[in-house]
N, C-alpha and C positions, 0 to 999 in steps of 0.2 A: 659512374663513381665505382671505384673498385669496391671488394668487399671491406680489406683493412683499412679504406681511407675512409670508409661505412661506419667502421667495429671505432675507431678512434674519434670521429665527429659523434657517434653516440655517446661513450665513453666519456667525453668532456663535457656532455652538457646534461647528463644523465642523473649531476649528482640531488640537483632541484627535486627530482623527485621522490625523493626519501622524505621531507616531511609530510611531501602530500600525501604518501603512504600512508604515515601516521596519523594524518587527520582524517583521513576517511576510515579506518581499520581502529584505531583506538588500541590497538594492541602492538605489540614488538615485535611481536612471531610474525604474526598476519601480515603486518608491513613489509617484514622484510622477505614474505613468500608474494606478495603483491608486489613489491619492488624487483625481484629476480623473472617473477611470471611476464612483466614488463618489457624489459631487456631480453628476454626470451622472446617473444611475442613482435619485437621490434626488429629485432635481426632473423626471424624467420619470414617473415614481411619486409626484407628491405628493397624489394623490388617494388614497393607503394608508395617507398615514400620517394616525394618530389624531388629531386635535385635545388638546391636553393631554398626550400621552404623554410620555415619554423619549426626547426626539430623538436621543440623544447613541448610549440604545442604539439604536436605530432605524438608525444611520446606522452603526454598530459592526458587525450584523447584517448589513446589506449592503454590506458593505467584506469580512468575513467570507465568506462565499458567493460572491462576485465569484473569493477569493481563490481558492477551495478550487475553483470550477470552472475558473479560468484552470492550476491546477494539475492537476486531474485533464487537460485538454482538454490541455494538455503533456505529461504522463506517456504518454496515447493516443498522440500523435502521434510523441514517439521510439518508443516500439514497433513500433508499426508501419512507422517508418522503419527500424529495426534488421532485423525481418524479410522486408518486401521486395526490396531493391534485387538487383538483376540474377539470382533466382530462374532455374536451369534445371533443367531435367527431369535433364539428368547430376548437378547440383549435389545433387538433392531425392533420389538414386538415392544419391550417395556418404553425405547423411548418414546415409542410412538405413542403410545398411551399417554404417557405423561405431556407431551407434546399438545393433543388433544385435548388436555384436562386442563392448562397452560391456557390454549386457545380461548377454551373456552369460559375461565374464568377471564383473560382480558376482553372476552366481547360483553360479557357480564358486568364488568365496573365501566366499560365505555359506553355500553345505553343506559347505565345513569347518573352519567355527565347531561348537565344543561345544554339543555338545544341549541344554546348561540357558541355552545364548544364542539359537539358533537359533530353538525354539519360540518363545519369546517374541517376538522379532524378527518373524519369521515373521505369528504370527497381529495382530500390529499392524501389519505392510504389507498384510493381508488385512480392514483395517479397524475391528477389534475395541478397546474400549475398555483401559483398563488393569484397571479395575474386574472387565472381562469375562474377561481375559484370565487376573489372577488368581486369579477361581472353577472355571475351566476345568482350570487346573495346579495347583491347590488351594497355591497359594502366597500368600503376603502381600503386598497390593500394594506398598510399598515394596522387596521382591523385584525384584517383574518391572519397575517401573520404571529400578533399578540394573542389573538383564542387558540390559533394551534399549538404554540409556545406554551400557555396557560395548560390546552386540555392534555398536553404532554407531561406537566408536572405534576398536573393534579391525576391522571394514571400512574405516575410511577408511586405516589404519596401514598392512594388510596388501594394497589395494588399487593396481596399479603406478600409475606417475603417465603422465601421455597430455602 
């Protein structure tokens, strides 16, 4: 397929994808820098795509993928804005303390939860399935589901507020 007979089968089926721009971006601008990065992305790739396929999903697919990594590549990027900016050694020393203080008041309101909350709780912060947990305590798993659930609430209720 030549490249103008490429540039014109894109062109005519190309236009579908404006709203899906919009539904996935929620925005105008976004859409329509998602909808041209698209058609960019499709004609520098046209030697991918199949002779005879589905252009429509072809061009779906990579509007798709554009989407989700211009999304993941944001999500990265506030994070790591969140956590570095003006980082000090006093800064990295006080979370830490506070961290610790944290710890250790929630190990403090979690040994004196009742024991038939406790265990349970316990051996599922210690990684144990629910399955695992109630062969162990020879309980019913819908049991140890409802005390973990239970000893969850009752930590958040009885834990002070920061």
């Amino acid at each position: 397929m030549s490249f103008s007979t490429f540039q014109a089968h894109l062109l005519e089926n190309a236009d579908f994808l404006k709203p899906v721009a919009m539904a996935l971006t929620k925005d105008p601008e976004a859409a329509k820098d998602l909808y041209q990065e698209t058609l960019y992305k499709a004609l520098k790739n046209k030697d991918k795509y199949l002779e005879g396929s589905n252009i429509r999903a072809w061009l779906y697919t990579i509007m798709r993928n554009l989407f989700i990594n211009e999304y993941r590549r944001a999500a990265k990027h506030s994070t790591t804005a969140e956590i570095t900016p003006n980082i000090t050694n006093n800064t990295l020393a006080e979370v830490n303390a506070e961290n610790m203080l944290r710890t250790k008041e929630i190990k403090g309101t979690l040994y004196k939860l009742p024991l038939s909350f406790k265990k349970p709780l316990l051996l599922y912060c210690d990684g144990f399935k629910y399955h695992e947990i109630a062969e162990m305590l020879h309980e019913p798993m819908g049991t140890i589901k409802s005390r973990i659930h239970l000893a969850r609430k009752l930590l958040c209720t009885t834990m002070p507020r920061h």
